[in-house]
C-alpha positions as CSV (number, residue, x, y, z in Angstrom):
1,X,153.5,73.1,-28.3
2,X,157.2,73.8,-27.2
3,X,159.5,70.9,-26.2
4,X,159.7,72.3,-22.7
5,X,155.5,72.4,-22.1
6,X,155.7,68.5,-23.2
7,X,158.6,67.8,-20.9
8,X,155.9,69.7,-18.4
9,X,153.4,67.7,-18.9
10,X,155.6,64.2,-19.2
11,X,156.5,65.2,-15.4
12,X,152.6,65.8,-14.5
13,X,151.5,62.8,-16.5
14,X,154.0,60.6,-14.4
15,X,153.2,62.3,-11.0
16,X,149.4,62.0,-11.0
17,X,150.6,57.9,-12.2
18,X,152.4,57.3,-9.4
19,X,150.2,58.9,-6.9
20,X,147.2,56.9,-8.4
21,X,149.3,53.6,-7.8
22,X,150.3,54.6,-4.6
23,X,146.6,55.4,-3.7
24,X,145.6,52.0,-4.7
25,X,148.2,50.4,-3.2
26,X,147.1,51.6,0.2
27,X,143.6,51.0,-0.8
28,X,144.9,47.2,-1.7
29,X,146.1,47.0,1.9
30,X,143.5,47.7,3.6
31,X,141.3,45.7,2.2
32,X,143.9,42.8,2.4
33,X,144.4,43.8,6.5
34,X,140.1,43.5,6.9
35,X,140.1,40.0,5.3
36,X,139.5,37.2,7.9
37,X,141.6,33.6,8.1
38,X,142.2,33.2,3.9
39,X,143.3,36.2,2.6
40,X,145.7,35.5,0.5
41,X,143.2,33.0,-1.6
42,X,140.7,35.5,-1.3
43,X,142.6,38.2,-2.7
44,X,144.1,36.1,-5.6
45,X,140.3,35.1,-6.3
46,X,139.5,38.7,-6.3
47,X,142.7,39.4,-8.5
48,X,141.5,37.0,-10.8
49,X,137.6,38.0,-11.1
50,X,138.9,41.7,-11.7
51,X,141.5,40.3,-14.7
52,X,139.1,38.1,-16.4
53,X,137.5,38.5,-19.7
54,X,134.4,36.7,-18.2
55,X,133.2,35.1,-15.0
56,X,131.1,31.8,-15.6
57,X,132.4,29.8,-12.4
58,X,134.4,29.2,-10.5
59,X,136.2,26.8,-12.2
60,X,137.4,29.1,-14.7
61,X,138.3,31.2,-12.2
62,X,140.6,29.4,-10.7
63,X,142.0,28.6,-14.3
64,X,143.2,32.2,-13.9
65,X,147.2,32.9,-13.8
66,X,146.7,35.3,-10.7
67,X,145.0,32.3,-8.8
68,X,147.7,30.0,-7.8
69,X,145.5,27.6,-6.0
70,X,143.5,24.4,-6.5
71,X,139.9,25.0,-8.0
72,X,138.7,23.3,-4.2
73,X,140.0,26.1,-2.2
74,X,138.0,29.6,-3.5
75,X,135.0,27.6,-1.6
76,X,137.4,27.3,1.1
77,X,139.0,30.6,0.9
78,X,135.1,32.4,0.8
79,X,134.0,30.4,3.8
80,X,137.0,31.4,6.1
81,X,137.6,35.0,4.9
82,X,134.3,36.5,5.9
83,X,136.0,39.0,7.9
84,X,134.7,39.9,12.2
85,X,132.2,42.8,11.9
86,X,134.5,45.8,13.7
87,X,137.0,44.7,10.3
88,X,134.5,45.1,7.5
89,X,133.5,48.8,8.8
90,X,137.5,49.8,8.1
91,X,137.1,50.8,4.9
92,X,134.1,52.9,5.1
């Protein structure tokens, strides 16, 4: 392979990386903008179930470096973010 097809394929490498991040950056949004009173605890909780090695409560979630809050407030956070109906059909 020539030094020029690699540098090619560096470039597309790169570009399909950035437009996957971008993607799920919108995708990240949207989601955030459907979430009801406690988004931003229910999106660290989420953060945190998606980074962990394991799941086994809720305590250990909120052990989690992404979840900034007190253990109390993921019961909280799940009560108040259930989102109003017409918001939880925006991402289908």
């Amino acid at each position: 392979m020539t030094l020029t097809a690699v540098k090619s394929m560096d470039i597309v490498n790169k570009s399909l990386t950035a437009m996957m991040l971008t993607q799920l950056e919108k995708f990240r949004q949207a989601l955030y903008d459907c979430l009801g009173k406690a988004k931003d605890a229910v999106f660290e909780l989420m953060d945190a179930v998606l980074t962990s090695p394991s799941t086994p409560s809720f305590v250990s979630l909120s052990q989690s470096p992404v979840f900034r809050r007190q253990w109390s407030s993921i019961y909280a956070a799940l009560h108040d973010s259930r989102p109003p109906r017409k918001k939880r059909q925006c991402l289908h």
